[in-house]
N, C-alpha and C positions, 0 to 999 in steps of 0.2 A: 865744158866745165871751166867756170874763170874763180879762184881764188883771190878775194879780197884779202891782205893780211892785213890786219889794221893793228894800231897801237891802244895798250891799254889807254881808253878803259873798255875798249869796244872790244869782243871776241872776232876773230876771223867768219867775213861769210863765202859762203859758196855758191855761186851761181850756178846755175843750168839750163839751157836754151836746147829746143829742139821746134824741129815744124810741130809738134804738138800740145805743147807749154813749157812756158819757164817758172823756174821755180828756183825757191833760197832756202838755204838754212843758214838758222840764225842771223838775228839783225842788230845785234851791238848794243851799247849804252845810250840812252834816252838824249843825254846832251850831246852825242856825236851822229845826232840822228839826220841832220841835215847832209851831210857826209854820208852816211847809211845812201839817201835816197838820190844823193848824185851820183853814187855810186852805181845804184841799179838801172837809175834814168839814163846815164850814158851806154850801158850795155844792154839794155834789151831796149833801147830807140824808140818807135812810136808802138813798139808791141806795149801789151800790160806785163805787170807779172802775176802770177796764175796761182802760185801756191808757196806758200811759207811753212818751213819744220822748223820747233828748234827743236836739239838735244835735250836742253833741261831749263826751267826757268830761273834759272841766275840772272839777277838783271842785267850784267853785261852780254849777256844771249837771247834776252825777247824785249829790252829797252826798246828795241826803235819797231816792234812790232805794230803798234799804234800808228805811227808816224806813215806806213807802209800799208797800213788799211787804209789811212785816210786818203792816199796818195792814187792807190789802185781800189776802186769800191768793190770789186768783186771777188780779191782775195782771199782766199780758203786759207786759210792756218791750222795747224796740225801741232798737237805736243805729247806730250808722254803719257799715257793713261794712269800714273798715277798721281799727276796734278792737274787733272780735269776736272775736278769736282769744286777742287778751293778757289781755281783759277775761275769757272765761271760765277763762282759765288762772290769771288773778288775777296778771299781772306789776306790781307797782304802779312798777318802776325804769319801764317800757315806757310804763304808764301816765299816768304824770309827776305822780305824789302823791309820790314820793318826791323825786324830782330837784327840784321846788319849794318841800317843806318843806310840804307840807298834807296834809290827813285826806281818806278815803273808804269808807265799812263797804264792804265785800263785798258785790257784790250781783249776782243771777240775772240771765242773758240768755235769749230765747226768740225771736227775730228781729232782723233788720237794717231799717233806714230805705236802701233802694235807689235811689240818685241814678237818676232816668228812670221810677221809678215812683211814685204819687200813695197818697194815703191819706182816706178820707170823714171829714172832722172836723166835727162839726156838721152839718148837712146841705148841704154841698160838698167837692169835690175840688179837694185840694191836691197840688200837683205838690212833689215833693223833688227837690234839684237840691244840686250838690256844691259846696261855697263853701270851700276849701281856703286856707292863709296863716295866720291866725291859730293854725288847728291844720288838720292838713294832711286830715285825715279828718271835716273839719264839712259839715255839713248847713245847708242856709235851704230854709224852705217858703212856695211861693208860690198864690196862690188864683187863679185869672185873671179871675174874674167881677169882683170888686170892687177886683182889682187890689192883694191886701193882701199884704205879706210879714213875715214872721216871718224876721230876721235876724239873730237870736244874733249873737255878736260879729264880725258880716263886715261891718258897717254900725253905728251908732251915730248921732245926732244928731249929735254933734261927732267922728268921727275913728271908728276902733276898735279892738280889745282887741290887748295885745302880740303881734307877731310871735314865735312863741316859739320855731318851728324856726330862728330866724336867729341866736338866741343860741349854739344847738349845733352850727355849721355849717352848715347846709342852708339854703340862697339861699330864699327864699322871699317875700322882697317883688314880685318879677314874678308867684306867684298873688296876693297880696292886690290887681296891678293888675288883673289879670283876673279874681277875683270882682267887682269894681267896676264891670268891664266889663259883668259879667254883670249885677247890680243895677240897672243904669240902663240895657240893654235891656228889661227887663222893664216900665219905664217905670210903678212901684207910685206907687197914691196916698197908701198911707199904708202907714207903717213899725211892725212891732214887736219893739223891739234887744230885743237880751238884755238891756241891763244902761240903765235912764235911760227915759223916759216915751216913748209912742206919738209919731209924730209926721206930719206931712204934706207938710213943706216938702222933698223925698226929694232934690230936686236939688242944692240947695243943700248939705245935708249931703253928698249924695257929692261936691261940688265940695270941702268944707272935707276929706274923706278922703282926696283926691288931694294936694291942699297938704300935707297931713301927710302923707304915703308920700312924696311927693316928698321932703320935708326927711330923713325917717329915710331913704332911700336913698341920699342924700347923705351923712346923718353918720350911719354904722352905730353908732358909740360915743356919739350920744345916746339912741339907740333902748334900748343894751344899760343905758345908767347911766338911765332909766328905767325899764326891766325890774328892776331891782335893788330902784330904791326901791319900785315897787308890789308887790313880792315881801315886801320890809317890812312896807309899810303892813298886806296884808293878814295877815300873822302878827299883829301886836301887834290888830288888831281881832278876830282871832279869842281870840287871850289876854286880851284887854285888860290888863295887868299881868303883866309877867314881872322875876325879879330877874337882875340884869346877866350873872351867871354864866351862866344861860340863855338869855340873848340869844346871847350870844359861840358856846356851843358850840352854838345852831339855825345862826349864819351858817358857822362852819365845815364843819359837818355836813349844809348844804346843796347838794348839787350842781350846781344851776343858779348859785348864788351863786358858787361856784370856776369855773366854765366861763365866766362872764362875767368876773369877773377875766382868769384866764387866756387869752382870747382878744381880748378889747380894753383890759385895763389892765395888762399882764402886770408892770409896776413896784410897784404898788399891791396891799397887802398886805388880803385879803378884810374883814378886819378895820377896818383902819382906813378904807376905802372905805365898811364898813355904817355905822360913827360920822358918816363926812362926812356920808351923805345920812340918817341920824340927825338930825344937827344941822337939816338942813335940813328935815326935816318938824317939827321941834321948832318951829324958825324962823317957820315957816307955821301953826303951832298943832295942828299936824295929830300930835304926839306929846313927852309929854314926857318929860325925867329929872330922877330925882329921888333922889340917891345912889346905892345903888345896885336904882332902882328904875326900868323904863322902861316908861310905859305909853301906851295910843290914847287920843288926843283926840278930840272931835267935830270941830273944826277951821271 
C-alpha cells in the first residue's frame, strides 16, 4: 500500500499493488489530473492499473477518474451504490458538480463499493462499510488484521469535511454522529483521511470531531458560513486568478452559494456575503484583490 497525500484541491489516493492487481482509491481533482497519473505511472511501471473505488463522488475524489480510464482502457471503477444510477445517467445538478460550482469529466461505471462486502487490496480483505454525513452515499474501508482505516472525509485528524446535505435541508449531523460511532468501535490504529497525512493518535481526533459536530449542531449558521467560504477557497485555487466580473457571476450562478444564503442568512445579499468572507480570506493571506483582480494565495 503507497499513500499519495496530495494538497488540496486533490484528495489523498491510495495505491495497492499485489501479483494479482493494482488498484486506487480515489483519484483527486480534474486539474491535478496530470499529477494523478504520474503518480500512478511511476509506481505500478509497465503493469496497468486494474481497478479504481472512490469513497464518494466529490469532485475532488473521482475528478481524475476520466483521466485514468483514458490512460488504462481496461479499468473497472467501482463507486457507492447510491450514486450509481445519477452517475451513469450523468446528472451533474444530482451530482453536486453543479450546485457547488466545480468541474468533473464524465466518466464510466462498472460496479458498486457494497457496504457489508469486502474487497482483496493488496494481499487482505477490507471490509466496506457505509460512513454517511459528510455525503450521504460515502464509503470508509476498514482492514481488521492491522486495524487500518481508510476514512475519506468521515474522520480527519482535526475534524472533517463539510456537512453538505445540511446546507440543502437534510438533517444530517446525527449520521456524521454515528459514522463516529462507528470509527471508534472499530477501535483502528491508524487512520488514512482523505484529505491531510496518516495518522495514529485515532482517539483523539475522533474526540476533537465530536467538539466540532457538537459546536456546528449548535450553530447550524456557522457550519453553513463555512461552507460558503471553503466553496471559495476552493474555486480561486482551482482558478488561481479570476477577474472580478467572473468572481461575481460563479457566486451567483452557484446553487449551493444561494441556498446557503437563503436558508441561514436570508437578509444578506449572496453577494456581498461572498466579498465579507472574501475579505476575510484576504485577511488571513489565504486570497487576494487586486482591482479588479482576485486571486489564491498560498496563505
Amino acid at each position: 500500500m503507497q499513500v499519495f497525500e496530495r494538497g488540496w484541491l486533490s484528495s489523498n489516493n491510495i495505491l495497492f499493488t499485489s501479483d494479482a492487481q493494482t488498484a486506487l482509491i480515489d483519484s483527486g481533482y480534474v486539474t491535478h489530473s496530470a499529477q494523478t497519473l504520474a503518480l500512478v505511472d511511476a509506481a505500478v511501471g509497465n503493469r496497468p492499473l486494474d481497478m479504481l473505488f472512490n469513497t464518494h463522488l466529490h469532485s475532488d475524489h473521482c475528478g481524475g477518474n476520466a483521466a485514468l480510464q483514458g490512460r488504462y482502457p481496461l479499468l473497472q471503477t467501482q463507486i457507492p451504490p447510491g450514486d450509481a444510477d445519477i452517475a451513469r445517467r450523468w446528472d451533474e445538478e444530482a451530482l453536486s458538480f453543479r450546485p457547488t460550482g466545480q468541474q468533473c469529466p464524465r466518466f464510466k461505471i462498472d460496479g458498486v463499493l457494497m457496504p457489508g462486502t469486502s474487497r482483496l487490496l493488496g494481499n487482505c480483505d477490507w471490509e466496506v462499510l457505509a460512513a454517511p454525513g459528510h455525503d450521504p452515499h460515502s464509503v470508509i474501508l476498514f482492514e481488521p488484521q492491522t486495524r487500518t482505516l481508510i476514512s475519506a472525509d468521515a474522520l480527519w485528524e482535526r475534524g472533517f469535511g463539510v456537512v453538505f446535505p445540511e446546507l440543502i435541508g437534510e438533517p444530517s449531523f446525527d449520521e456524521v454522529a454515528h459514522t463516529l460511532d462507528l470509527i471508534e468501535s472499530l477501535q483502528a490504529r491508524r487512520v488514512i483521511p482523505g484529505h491531510g497525512r496518516p495518522f495514529t493518535e485515532v482517539n483523539a481526533s475522533i474526540a476533537t470531531a465530536r467538539r466540532r459536530l457538537d459546536d456546528l449542531s449548535a450553530h447550524p449558521a456557522k457550519h453553513a458560513r463555512h461552507a460558503f467560504k471553503v466553496l471559495i477557497k476552493f474555486k480561486l485555487m482551482d482558478t488561481r486568478v479570476m477577474v472580478r466580473a467572473d468572481w461575481e457571476q460563479w457566486c451567483v450562478s452557484t446553487p449551493y452559494l444561494q441556498q446557503i444564503c437563503g436558508r441561514f442568512f436570508p437578509d444578506m445579499d449572496v453577494l456581498k456575503m461572498g466579498l465579507e468572507l472574501l475579505l476575510e480570506l484576504q485577511h488571513a493571506d489565504l486570497a487576494a484583490i487586486e482591482s479588479e483582480l482576485i486571486s489564491d494565495q498560498n496563505g
